[in-house]
C-alpha positions, 0 to 999 in steps of 0.5 A: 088885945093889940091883936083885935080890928080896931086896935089895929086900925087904931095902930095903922092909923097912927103909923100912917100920921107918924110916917106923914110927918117924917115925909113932910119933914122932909120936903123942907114946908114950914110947920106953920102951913102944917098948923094952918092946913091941918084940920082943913077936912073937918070943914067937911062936916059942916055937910051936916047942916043940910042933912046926916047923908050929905054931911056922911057923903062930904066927910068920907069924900075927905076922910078916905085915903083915895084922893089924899094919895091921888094928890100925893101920887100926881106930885111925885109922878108929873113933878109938882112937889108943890103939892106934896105938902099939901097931900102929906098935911091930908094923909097925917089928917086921916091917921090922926083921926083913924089914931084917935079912933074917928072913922068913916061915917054912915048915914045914919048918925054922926057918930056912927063911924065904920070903926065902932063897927069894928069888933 
């Protein structure tokens, strides 16, 4: 059972949430920017308004590792730890949604997410 895709997504994904909240521990933010910023990246489904592929397109853009570890890769290398707050609230976002089993969507449903495609 543990050993089936989407468990394993599920278990990465909750890893990665775990790991984010240690590592924003850490940086010494206040919890109150972590409560306030958290779900900032569902604003993206409001792309659903205009259309199931814009609001796919808008949701992904946010919903993906890419430019949360960009974020978090341009605060550690140029030295803007101001931004490493900010960068680890949108990584424990996504593993928080990849622990509760939201996925990436297609343009076809809003419900159709890449982890239901997952066997």
């Amino acid at each position: 059972m543990f050993f089936k895709p989407h468990m394993l997504l599920h278990l990465e994904g909750a890893a990665v949430f775990t790991l984010s909240l240690y590592f924003y521990r850490a940086t010494g933010a206040h919890w109150g920017l972590f409560l306030l910023l958290f779900l900032w990246p569902d604003l993206f489904m409001l792309g659903y308004l205009i259309s199931v592929r814009v609001g796919s397109v808008l949701y992904n853009l946010v919903h993906t590792y890419v430019l949360a570890l960009a974020l978090l890769g341009f605060a550690i290398f140029a030295h803007q730890p101001q931004f490493l707050p900010f960068a680890l609230i949108w990584i424990s976002h996504i593993g928080f949604d990849r622990a509760l089993g939201y996925g990436l969507k297609y343009p076809t449903f809003f419900r159709d997410t890449h982890l239901q495609r997952v066997s």
